[in-house]
C-alpha positions, 0 to 999 in steps of 0.5 A: 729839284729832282731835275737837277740831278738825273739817277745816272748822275746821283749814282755816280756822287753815291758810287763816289761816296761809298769809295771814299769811305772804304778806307775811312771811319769817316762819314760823307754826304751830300744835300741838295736843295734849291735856296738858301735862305741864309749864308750858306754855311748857316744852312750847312750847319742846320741841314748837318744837324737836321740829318743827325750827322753829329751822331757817328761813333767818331764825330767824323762826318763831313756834309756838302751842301748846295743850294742850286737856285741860290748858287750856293754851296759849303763844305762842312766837318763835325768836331772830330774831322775839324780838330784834326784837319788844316784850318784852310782845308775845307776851303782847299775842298771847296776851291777843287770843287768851285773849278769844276763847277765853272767849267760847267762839271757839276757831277765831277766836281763833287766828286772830286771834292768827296774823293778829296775828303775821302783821302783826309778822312783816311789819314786821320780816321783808317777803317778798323774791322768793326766800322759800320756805315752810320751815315746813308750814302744817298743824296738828301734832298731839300726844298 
């Protein structure tokens, strides 16, 4: 798995991670693997519990999800981001995303999607004075 993404490439989706989450209270990550042994959504929802996402101030935290073998991928939000955004939202990100990755720009596509998301988080959660980073902004990495 480690393969997948060279550090250059893993700096570039951190580097757009802590962008996006200037201007927002929201929290983003980002969670590699290499099967998904279920829908992929499900595995989203385990792996966002798994990392104890569900615990920011705000509820605000979004997980993207990739299986790579398994050529899967999902965009999740916690309560807090899903009780405010568009139901269709998450798969606008996934489309944006879904393009990239056919024209063969992983990387780009992700961040994309991150920058994307960032601009959401913005809107409904601003940064304040007190915000603090909750969530590291490294990749995870599965089996």
């Amino acid at each position: 798995m480690a393969a997948f993404l060279s550090s250059q490439e893993r700096k570039q989706i951190v580097s757009a991670i802590t962008q996006a989450e200037l201007n927002t209270s929201g929290e983003i990550r980002v969670h590699v693997e290499t099967y998904c042994p279920s829908s992929s959504i499900e595995r989203a929802i385990f792996v966002f519990n798994q990392l104890k996402m569900y615990k920011t101030k705000e509820r605000n935290s979004v997980l993207i999800y990739f299986a790579t073998e398994s050529k899967k991928f999902a965009v999740i939000g916690d309560t807090g981001i899903n009780a405010v955004v568009p139901e269709d939202f998450w798969e606008s990100i996934k489309e944006t995303m879904r393009v990239s990755f056919m024209d063969g720009y992983f990387v780009e596509g992700i961040c994309k999607g991150v920058k994307e998301i960032g601009q959401k988080l913005k809107a409904f959660f601003p940064i304040s004075k007190e915000d603090v980073n909750e969530l590291s902004n490294e990749i995870s990495i599965g089996e």
